[in-house]
N, C-alpha and C positions, 0 to 999 in steps of 0.2 A: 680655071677648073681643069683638071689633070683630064686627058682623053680617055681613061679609064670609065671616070665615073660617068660620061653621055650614056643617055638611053641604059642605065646600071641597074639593074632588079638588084632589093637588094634580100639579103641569104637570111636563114630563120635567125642566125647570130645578132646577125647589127638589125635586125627588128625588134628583138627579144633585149637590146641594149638601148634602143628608142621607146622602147616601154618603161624601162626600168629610170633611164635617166628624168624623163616626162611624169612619171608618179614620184620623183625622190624633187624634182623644182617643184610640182605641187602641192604637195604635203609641205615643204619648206617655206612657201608662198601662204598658204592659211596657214600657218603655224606664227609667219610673221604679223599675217591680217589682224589677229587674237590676239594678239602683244600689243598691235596698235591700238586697239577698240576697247582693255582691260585696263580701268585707271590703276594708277598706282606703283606704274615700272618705267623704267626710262623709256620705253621707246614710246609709249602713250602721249609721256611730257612733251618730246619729239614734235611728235607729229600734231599733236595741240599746238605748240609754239608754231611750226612751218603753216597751219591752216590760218591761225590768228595772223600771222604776218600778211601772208594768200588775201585774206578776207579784206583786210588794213588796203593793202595797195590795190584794190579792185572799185572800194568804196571812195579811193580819191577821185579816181580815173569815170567815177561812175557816169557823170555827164557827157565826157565825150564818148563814152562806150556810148551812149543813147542814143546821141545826135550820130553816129555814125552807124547804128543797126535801123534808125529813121530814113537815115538818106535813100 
């Protein structure tokens, strides 16, 4: 970290560009959330396939998850 930025208040600028960049990922972040949750578009099928895969390898494993959350 450059000795600049220690103990750096920082100016109404680069706050006013912390706001803007932080509402533009979360508007882009629920925007993507809605694409995933609305059947019928690619990234729905996505993300249905990676969960069903998710669900697939968790339910093998299920036994020793048990006997190891038991211990």
């Amino acid at each position: 970290m450059p000795e600049r930025w220690v103990d750096h208040d920082p100016t109404v600028e680069e706050l006013t560009a912390q706001v803007k960049i932080s509402k533009t990922f979360r508007g882009h972040f629920v925007r993507r959330l809605h694409q995933a949750r609305t059947p019928g578009n690619d990234l729905h099928q996505k993300t249905y396939d990676t969960l069903q895969k998710l669900a697939q390898a968790l339910e093998s494993k299920t036994e020793e998850a048990g006997l190891a959350v038991l211990k």
